[in-house]
The first five atom37 places (N, CA, C, CB, O) and aatype in JSON, in Angstrom:
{
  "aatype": [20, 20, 20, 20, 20, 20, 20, 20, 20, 20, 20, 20, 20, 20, 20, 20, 20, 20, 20, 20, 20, 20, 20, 20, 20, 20, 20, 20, 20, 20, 20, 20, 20, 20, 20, 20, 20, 20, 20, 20, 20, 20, 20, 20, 20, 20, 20, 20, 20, 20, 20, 20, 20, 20, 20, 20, 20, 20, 20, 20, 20, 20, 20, 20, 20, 20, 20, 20, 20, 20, 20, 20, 20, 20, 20, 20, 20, 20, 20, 20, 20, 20, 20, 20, 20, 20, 20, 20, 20, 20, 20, 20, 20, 20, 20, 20, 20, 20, 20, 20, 20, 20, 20, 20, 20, 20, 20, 20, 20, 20, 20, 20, 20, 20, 20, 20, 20, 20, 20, 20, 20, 20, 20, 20, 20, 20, 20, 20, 20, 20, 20, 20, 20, 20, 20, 20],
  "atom_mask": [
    [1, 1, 1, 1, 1],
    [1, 1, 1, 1, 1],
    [1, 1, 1, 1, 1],
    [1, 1, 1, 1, 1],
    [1, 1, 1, 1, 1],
    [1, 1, 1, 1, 1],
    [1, 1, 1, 1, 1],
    [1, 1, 1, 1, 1],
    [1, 1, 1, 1, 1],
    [1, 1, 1, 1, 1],
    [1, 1, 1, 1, 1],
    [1, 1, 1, 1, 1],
    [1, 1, 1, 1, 1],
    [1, 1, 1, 1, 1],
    [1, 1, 1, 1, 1],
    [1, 1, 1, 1, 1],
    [1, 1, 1, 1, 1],
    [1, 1, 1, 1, 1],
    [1, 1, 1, 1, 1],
    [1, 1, 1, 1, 1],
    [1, 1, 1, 1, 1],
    [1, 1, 1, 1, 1],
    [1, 1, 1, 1, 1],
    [1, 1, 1, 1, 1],
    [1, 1, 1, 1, 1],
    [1, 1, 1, 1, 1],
    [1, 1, 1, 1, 1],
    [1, 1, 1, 1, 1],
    [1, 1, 1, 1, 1],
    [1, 1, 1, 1, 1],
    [1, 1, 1, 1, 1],
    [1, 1, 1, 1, 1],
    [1, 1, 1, 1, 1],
    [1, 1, 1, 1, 1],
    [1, 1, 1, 1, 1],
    [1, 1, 1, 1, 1],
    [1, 1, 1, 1, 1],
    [1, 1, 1, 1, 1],
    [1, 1, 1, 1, 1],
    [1, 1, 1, 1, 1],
    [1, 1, 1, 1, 1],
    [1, 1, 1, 1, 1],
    [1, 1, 1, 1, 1],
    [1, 1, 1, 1, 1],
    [1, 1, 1, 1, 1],
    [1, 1, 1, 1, 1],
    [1, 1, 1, 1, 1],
    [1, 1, 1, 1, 1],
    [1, 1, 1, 1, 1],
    [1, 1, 1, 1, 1],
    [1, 1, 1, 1, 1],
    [1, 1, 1, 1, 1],
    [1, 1, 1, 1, 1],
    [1, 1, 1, 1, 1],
    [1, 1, 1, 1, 1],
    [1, 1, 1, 1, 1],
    [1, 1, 1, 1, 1],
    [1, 1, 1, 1, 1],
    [1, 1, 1, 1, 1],
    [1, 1, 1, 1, 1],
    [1, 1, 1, 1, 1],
    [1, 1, 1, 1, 1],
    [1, 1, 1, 1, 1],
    [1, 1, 1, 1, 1],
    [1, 1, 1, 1, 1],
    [1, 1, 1, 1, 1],
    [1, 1, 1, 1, 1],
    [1, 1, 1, 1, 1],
    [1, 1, 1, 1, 1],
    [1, 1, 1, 1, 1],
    [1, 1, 1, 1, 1],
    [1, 1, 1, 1, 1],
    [1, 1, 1, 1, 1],
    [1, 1, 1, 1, 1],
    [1, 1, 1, 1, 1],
    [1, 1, 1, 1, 1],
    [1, 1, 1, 1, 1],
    [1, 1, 1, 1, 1],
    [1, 1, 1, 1, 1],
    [1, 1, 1, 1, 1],
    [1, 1, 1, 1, 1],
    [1, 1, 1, 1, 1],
    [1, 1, 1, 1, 1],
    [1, 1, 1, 1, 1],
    [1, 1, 1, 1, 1],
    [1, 1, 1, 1, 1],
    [1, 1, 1, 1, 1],
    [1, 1, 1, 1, 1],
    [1, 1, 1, 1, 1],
    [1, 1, 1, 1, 1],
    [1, 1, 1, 1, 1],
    [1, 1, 1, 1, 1],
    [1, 1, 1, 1, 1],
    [1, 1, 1, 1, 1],
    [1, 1, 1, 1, 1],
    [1, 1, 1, 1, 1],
    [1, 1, 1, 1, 1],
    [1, 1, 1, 1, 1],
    [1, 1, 1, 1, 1],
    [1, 1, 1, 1, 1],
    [1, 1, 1, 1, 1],
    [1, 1, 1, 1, 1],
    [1, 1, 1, 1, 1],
    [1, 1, 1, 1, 1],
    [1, 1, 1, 1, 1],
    [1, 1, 1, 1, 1],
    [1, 1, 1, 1, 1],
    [1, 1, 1, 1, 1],
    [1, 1, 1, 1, 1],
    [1, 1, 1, 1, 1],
    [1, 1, 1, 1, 1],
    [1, 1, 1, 1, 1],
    [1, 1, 1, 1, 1],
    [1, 1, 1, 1, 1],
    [1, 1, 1, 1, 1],
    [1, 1, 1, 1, 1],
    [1, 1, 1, 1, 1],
    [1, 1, 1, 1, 1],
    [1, 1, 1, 1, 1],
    [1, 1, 1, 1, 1],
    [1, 1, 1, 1, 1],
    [1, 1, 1, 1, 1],
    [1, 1, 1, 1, 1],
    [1, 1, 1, 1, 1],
    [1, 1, 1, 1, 1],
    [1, 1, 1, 1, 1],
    [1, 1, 1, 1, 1],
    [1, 1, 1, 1, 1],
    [1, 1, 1, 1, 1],
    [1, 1, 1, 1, 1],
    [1, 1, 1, 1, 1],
    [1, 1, 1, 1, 1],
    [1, 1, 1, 1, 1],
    [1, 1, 1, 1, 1],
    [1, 1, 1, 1, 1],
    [1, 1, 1, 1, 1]
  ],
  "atom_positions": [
    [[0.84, -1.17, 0.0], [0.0, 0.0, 0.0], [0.89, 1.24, 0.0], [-0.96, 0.0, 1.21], [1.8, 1.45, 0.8]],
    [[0.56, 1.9, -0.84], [1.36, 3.26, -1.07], [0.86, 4.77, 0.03], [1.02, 3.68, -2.89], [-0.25, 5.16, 0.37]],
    [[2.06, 5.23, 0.3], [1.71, 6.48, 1.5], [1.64, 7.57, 0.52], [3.04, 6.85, 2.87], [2.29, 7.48, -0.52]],
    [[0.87, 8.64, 0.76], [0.98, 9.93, 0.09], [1.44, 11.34, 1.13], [-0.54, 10.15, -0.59], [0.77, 11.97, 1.95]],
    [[2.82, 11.48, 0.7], [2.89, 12.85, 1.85], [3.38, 13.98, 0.7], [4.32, 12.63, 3.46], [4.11, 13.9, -0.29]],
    [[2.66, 15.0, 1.31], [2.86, 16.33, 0.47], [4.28, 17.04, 0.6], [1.76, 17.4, 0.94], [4.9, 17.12, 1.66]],
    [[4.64, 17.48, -0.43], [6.0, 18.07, -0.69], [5.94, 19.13, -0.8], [6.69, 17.74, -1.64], [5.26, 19.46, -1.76]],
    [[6.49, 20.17, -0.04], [6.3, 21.72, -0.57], [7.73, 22.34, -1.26], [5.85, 22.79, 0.87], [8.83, 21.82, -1.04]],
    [[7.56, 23.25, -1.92], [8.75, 23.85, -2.51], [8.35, 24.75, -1.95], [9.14, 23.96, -3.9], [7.16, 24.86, -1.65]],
    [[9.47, 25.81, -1.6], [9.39, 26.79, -0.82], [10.5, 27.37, -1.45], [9.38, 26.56, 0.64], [11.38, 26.89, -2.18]],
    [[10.11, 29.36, -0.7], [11.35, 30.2, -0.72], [12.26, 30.47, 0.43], [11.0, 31.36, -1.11], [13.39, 30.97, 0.42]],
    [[11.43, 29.99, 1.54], [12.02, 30.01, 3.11], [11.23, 28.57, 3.75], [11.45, 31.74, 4.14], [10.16, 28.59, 4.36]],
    [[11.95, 27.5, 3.5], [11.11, 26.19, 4.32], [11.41, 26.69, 5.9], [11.91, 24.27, 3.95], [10.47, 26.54, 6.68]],
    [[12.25, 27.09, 6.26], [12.52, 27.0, 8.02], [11.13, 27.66, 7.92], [14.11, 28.01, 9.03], [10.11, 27.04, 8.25]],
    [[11.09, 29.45, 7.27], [10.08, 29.69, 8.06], [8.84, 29.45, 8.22], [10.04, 30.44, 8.11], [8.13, 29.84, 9.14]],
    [[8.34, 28.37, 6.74], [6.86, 27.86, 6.62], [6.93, 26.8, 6.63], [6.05, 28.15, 5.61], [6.42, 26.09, 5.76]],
    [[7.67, 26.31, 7.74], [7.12, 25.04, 8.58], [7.18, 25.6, 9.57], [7.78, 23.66, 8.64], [6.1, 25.31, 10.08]],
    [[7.79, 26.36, 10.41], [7.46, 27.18, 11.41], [6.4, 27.79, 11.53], [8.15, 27.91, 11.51], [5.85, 27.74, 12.63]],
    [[5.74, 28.61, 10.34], [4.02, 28.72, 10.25], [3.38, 27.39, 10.54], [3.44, 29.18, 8.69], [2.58, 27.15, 11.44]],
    [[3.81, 26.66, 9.72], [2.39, 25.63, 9.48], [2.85, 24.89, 11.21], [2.48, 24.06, 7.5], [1.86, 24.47, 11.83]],
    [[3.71, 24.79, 11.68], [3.74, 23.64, 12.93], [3.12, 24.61, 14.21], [5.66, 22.93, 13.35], [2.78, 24.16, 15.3]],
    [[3.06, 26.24, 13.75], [2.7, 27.29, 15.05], [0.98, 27.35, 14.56], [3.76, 29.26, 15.03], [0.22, 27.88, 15.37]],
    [[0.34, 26.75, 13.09], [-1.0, 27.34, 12.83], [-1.67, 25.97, 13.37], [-1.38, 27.89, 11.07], [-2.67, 26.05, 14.09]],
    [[-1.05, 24.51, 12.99], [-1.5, 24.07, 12.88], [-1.42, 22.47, 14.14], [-1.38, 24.37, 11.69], [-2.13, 21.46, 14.17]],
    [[-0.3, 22.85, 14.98], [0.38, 22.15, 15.95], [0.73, 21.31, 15.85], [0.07, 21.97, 16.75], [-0.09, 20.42, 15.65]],
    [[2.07, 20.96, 15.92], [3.38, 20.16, 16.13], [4.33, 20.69, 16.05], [3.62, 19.23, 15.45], [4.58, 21.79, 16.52]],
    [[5.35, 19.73, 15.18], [6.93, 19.75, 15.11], [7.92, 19.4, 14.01], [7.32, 18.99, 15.99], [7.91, 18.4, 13.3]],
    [[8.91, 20.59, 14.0], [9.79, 20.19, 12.8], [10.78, 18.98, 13.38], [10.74, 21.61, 12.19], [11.49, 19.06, 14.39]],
    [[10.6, 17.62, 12.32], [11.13, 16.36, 13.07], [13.05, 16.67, 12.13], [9.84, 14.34, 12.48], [14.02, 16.5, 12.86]],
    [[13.18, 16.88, 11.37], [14.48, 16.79, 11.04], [14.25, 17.91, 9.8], [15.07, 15.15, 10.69], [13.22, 18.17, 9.19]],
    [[15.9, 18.6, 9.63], [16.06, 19.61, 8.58], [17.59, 19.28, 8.22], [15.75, 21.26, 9.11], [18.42, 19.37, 9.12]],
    [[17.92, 18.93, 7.08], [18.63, 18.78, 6.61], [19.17, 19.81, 5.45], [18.35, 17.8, 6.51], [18.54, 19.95, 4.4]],
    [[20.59, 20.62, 5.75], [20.31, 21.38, 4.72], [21.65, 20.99, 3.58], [20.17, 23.0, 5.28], [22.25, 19.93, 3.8]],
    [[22.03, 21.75, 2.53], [22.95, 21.46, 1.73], [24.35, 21.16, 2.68], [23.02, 22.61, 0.69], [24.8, 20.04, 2.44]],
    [[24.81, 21.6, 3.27], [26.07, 22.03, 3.76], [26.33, 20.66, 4.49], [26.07, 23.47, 4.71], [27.45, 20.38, 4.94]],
    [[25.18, 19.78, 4.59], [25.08, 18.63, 5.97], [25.64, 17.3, 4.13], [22.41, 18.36, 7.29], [26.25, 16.24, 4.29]],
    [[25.3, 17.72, 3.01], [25.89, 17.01, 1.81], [27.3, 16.96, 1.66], [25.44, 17.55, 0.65], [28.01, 17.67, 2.35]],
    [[27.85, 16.06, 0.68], [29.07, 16.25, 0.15], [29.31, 17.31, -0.65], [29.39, 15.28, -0.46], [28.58, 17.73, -1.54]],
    [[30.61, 17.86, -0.22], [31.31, 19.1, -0.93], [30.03, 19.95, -1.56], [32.49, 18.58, -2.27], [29.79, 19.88, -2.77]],
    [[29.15, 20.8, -0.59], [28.56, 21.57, -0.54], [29.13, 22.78, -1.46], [28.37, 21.65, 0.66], [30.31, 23.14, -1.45]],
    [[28.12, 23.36, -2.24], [28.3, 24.71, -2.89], [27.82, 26.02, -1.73], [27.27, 24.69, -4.39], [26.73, 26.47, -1.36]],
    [[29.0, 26.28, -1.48], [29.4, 27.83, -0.4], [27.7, 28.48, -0.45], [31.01, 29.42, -1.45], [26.9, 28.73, 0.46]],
    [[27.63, 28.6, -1.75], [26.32, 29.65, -2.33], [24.93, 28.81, -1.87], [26.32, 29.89, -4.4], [24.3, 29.67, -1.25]],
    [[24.32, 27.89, -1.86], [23.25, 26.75, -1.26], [23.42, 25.96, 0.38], [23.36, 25.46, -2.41], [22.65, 25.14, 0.88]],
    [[24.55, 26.45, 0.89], [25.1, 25.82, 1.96], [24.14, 26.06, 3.39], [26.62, 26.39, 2.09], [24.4, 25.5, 4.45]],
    [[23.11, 26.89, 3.21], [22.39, 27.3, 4.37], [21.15, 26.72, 3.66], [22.44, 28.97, 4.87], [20.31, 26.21, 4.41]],
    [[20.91, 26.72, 2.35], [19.44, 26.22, 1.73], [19.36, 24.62, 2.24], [19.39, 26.33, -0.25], [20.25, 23.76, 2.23]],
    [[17.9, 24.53, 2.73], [17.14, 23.32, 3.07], [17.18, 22.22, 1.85], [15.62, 23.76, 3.41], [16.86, 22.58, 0.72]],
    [[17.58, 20.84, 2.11], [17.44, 20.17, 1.41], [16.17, 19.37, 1.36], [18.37, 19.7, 1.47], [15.42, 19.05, 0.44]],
    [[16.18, 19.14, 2.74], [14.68, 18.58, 3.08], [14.44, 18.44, 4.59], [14.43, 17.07, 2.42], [15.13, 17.81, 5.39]],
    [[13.56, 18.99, 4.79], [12.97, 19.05, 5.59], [11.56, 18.47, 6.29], [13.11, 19.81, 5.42], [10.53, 18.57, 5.62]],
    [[11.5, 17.97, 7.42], [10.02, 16.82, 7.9], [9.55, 17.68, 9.04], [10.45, 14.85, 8.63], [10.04, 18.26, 10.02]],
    [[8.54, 17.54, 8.54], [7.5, 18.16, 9.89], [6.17, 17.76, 10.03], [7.27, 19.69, 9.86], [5.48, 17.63, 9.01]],
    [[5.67, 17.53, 11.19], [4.42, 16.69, 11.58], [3.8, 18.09, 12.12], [4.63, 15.21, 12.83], [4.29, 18.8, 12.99]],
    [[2.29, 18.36, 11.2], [1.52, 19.16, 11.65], [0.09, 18.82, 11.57], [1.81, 20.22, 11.12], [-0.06, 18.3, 10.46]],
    [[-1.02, 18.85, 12.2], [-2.35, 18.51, 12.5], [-2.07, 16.93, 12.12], [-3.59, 19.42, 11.6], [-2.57, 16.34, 11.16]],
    [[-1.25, 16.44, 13.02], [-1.34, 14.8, 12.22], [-0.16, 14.25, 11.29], [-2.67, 14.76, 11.09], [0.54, 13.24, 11.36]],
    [[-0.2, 15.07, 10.62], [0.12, 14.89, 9.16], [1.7, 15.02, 8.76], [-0.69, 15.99, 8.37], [2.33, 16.05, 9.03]],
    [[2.19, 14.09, 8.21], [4.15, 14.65, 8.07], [3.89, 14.87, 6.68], [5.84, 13.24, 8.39], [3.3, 14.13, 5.9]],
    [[4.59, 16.44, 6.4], [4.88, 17.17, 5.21], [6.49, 16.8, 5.17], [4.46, 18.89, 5.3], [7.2, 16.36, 6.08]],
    [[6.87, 17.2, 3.53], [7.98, 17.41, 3.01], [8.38, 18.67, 3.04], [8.01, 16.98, 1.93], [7.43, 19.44, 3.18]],
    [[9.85, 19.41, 2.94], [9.78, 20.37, 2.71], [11.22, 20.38, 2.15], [9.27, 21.13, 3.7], [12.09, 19.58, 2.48]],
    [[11.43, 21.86, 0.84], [12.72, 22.0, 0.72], [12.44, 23.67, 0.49], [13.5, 20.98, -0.51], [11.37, 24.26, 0.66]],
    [[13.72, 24.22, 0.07], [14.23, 25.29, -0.78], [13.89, 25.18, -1.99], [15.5, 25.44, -0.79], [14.01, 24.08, -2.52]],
    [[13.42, 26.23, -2.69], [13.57, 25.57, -3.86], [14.5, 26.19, -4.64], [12.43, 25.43, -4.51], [14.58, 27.41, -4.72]],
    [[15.53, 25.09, -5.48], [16.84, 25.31, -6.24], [16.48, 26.2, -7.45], [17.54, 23.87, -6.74], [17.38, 26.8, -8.05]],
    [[15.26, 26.3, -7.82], [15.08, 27.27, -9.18], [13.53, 28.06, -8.91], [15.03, 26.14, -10.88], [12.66, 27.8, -8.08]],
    [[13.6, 29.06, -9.9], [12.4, 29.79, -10.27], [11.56, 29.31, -9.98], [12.16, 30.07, -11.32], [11.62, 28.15, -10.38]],
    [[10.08, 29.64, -9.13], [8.9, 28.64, -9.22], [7.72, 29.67, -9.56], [8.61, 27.69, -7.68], [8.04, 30.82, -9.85]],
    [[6.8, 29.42, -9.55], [5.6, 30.38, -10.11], [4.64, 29.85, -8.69], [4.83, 29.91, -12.11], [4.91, 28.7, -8.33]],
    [[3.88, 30.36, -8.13], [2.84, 29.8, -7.2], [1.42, 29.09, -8.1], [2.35, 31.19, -6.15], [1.07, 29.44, -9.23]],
    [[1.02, 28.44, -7.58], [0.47, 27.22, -8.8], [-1.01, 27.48, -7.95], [1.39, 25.06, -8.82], [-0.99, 27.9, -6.79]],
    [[-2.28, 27.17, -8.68], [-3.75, 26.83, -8.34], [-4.18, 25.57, -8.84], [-4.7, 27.84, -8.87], [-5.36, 25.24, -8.9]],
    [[-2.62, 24.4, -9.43], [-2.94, 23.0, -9.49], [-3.5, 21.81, -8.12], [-1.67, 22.57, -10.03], [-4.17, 20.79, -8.2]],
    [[-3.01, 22.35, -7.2], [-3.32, 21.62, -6.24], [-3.43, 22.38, -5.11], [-2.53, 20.66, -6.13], [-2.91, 23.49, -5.02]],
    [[-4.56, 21.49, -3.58], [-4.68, 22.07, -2.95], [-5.14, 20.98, -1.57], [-5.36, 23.06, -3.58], [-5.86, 19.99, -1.55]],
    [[-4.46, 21.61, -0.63], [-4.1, 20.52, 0.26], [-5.56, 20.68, 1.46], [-2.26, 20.83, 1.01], [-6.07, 21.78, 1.67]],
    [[-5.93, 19.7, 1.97], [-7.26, 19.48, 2.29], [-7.43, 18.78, 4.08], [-7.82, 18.39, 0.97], [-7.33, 17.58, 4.34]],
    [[-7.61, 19.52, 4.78], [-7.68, 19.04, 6.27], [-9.0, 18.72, 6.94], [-7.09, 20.08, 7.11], [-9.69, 19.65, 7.35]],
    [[-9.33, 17.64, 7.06], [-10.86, 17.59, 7.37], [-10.23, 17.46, 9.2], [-12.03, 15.89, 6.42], [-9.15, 17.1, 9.66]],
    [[-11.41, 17.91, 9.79], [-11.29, 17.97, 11.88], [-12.63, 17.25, 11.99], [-11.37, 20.03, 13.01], [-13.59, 17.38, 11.23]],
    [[-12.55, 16.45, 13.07], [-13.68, 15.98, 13.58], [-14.23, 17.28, 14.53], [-13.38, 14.53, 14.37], [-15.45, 17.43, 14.62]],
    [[-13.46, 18.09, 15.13], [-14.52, 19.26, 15.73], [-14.5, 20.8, 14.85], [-13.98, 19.63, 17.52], [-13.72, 21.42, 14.13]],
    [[-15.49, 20.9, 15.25], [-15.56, 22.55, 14.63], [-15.0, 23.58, 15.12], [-16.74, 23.1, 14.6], [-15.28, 24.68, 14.64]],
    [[-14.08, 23.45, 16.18], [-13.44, 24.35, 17.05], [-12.09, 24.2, 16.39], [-13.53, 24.02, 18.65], [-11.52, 25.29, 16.26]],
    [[-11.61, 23.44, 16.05], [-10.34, 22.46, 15.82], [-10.06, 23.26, 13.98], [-10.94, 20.14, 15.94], [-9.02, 23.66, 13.46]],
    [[-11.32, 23.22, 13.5], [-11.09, 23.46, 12.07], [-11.17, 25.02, 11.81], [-12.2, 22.65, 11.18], [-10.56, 25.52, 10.86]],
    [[-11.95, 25.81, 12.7], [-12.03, 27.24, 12.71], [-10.25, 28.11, 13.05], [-13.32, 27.55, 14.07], [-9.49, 28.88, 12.45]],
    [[-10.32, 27.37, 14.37], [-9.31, 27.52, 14.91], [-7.68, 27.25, 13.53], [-9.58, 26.44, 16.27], [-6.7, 27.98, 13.45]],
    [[-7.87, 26.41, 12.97], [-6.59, 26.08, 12.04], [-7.21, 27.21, 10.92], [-6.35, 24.11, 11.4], [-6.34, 28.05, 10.71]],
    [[-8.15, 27.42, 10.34], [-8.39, 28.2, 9.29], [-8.18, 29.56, 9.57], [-9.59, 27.99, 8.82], [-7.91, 30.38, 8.7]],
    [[-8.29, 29.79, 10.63], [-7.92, 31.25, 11.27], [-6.53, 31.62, 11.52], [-8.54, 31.41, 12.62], [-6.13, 32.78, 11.41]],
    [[-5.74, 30.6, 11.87], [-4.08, 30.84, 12.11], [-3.85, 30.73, 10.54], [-3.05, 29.5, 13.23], [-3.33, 31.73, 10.04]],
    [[-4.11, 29.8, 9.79], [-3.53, 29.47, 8.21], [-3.54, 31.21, 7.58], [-4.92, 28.1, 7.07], [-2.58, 31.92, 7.28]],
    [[-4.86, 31.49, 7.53], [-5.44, 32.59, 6.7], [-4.58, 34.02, 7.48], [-7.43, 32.59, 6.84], [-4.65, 35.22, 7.2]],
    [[-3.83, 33.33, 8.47], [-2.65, 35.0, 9.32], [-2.16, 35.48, 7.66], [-0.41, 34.31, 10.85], [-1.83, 34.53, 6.96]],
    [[-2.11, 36.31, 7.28], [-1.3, 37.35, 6.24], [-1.6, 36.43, 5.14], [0.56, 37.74, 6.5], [-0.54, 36.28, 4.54]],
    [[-2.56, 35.71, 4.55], [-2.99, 35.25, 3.36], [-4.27, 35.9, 3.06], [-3.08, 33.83, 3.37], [-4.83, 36.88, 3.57]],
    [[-4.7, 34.88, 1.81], [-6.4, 35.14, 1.2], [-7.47, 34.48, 1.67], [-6.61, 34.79, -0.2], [-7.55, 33.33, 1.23]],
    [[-8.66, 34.95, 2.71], [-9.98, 34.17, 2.47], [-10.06, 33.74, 0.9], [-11.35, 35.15, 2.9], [-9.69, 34.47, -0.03]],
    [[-10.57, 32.54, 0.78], [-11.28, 32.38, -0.9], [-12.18, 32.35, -0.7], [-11.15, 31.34, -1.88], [-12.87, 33.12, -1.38]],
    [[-13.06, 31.3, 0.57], [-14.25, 30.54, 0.69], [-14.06, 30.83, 2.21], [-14.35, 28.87, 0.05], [-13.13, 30.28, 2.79]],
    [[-14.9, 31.68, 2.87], [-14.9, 31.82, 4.38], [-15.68, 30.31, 4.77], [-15.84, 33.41, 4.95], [-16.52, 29.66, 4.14]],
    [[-14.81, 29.99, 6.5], [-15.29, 28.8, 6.61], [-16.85, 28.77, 6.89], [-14.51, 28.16, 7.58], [-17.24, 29.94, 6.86]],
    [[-17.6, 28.15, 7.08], [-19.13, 27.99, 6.8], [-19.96, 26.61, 6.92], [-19.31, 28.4, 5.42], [-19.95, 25.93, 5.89]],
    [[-20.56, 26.18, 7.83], [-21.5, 25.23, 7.2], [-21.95, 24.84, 5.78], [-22.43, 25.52, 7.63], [-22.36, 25.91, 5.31]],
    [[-22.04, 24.29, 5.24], [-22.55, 24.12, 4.26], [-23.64, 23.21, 3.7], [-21.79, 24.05, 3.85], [-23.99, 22.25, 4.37]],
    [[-24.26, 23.48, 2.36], [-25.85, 22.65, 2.53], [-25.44, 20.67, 2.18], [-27.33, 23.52, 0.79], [-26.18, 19.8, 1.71]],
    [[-24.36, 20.6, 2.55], [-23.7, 19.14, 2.52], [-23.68, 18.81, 4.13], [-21.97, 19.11, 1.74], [-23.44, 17.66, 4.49]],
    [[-23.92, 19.76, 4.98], [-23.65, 19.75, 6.28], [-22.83, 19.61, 7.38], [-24.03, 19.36, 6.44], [-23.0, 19.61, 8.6]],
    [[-21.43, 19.43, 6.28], [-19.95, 19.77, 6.98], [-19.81, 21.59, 7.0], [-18.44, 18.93, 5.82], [-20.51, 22.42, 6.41]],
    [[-18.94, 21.74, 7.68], [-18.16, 23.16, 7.62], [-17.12, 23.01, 6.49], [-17.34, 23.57, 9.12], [-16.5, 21.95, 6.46]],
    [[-16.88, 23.78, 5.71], [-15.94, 24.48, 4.78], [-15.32, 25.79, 4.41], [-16.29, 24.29, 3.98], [-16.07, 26.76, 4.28]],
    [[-14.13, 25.91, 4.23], [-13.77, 27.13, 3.62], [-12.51, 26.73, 2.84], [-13.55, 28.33, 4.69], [-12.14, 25.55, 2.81]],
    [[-11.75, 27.85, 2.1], [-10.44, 27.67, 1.37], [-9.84, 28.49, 1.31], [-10.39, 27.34, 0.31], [-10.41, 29.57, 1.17]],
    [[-8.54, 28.47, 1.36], [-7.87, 29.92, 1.69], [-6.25, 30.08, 1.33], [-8.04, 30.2, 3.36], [-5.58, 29.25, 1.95]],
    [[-5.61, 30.8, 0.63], [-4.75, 30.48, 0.27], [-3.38, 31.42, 1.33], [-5.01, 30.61, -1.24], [-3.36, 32.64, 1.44]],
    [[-2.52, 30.61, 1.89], [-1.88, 30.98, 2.92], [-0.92, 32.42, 2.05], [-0.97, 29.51, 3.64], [-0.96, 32.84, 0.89]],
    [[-0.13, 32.84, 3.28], [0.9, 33.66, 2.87], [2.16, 33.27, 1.98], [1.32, 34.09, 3.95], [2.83, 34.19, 1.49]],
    [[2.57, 31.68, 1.72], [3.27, 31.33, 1.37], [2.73, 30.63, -0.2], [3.78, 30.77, 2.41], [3.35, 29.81, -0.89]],
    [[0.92, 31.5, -0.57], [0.77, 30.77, -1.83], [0.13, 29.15, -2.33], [2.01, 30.8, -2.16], [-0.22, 28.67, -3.41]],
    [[0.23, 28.55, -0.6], [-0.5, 27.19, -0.61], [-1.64, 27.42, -0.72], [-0.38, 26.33, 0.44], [-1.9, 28.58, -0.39]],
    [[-2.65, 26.72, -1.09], [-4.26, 26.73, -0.89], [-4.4, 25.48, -0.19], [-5.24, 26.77, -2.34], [-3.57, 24.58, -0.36]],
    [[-5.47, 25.34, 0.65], [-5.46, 24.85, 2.38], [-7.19, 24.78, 1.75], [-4.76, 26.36, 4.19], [-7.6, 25.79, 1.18]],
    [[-8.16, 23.54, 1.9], [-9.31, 23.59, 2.02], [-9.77, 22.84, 3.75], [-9.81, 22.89, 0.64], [-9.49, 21.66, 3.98]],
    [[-10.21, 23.38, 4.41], [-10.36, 23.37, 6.09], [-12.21, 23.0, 5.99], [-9.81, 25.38, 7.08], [-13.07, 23.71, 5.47]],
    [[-12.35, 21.86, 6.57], [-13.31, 21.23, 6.59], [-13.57, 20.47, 7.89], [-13.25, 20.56, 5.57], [-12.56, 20.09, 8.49]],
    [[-14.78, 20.19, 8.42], [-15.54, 19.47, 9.63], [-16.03, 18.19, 9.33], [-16.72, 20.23, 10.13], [-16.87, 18.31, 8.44]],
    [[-15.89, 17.0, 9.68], [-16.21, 15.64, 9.28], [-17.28, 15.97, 8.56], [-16.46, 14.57, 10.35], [-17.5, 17.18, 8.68]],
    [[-18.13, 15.37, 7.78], [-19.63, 15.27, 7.73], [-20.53, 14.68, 8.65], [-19.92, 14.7, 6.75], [-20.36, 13.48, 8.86]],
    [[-21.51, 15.31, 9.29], [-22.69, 14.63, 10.14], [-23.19, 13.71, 9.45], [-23.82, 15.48, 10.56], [-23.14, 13.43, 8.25]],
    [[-23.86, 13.1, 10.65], [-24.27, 11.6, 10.26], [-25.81, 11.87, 9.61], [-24.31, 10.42, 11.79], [-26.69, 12.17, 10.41]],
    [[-26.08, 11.79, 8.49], [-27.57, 11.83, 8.86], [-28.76, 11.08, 9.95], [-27.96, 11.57, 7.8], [-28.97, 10.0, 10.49]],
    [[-29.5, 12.83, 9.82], [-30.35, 11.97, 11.06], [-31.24, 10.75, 10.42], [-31.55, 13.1, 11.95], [-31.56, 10.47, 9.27]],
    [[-31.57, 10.04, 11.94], [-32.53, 9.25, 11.54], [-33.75, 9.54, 11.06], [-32.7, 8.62, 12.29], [-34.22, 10.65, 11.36]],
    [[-34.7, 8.43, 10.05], [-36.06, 8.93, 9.66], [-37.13, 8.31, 10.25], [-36.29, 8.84, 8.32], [-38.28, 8.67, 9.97]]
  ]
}
C-alpha cells in the first residue's frame, strides 16, 4: 500500500514550517540542509534540502527551492477535523497574512468548509467531518 505525503517547494522552508507547525500544531522532526551534503556549494550551503514536519497529524515534506517557481492553483491541500473548534481555529491561524477564498461555513452538505490560500501561496481547504444523517 502506497503512502501519500505532500512536498512543498518553498522560498524560506525553516520559516513555513514554522508557520504551518505554530497554525497548525506540532513539530519540525528533522532539517537537513545542503552544507550537511558532500562538498557543498558555499552559495546553497544554508538552503534546506529537506525538511520533515508533523503538523495537524500529518508529516509534510519540505525543501528550498533550487530554481524559479511560479505559485500554482494546481493543487490544494485538504484538512478535514472531527470538531468545529479544531477546524475554525486552524483556518484562522492558516489565513494569518494570506487570502480568504471561501470563508469557513456550514454548508448545505452539512460539513463546515472554507479555502484559503496561505501567505506562502498554498491553498489549504479546512473542513468538519460530515454529520451523520439523522434518523427517519
Amino acid at each position: 500500500m502506497a503512502k501519500l505525503t505532500p512536498y512543498i517547494f518553498s522560498e524560506d522552508a525553516k520559516s513555513q514550517a514554522a508557520f504551518y507547525t505554530e497554525a497548525l500544531g506540532g513539530e519540525i522532526l528533522d532539517v537537513m540542509t545542503f552544507a550537511d551534503g558532500p562538498d557543498p556549494n558555499p552559495e546553497f550551503k544554508d538552503k534546506v534540502m529537506h525538511l520533515s514536519l508533523k503538523a495537524a497529524g500529518i508529516v509534510f515534506y519540505m525543501c528550498d527551492s533550487m530554481w524559479a517557481f511560479e505559485r500554482g492553483n494546481g493543487l490544494a491541500l485538504s484538512l478535514e477535523f472531527p470538531a468545529e473548534a479544531e477546524a475554525y481555529a486552524a483556518f484562522d491561524k492558516l489565513a494569518e497574512g494570506g487570502k480568504i477564498m471561501e470563508p469557513l461555513k456550514k454548508q448545505f452538505w452539512g460539513a463546515h468548509f472554507g479555502q484559503l490560500e496561505d501567505k506562502y501561496g498554498i491553498i489549504w481547504q479546512v473542513m468538519t467531518e460530515m454529520a451523520a444523517p439523522e434518523p427517519s
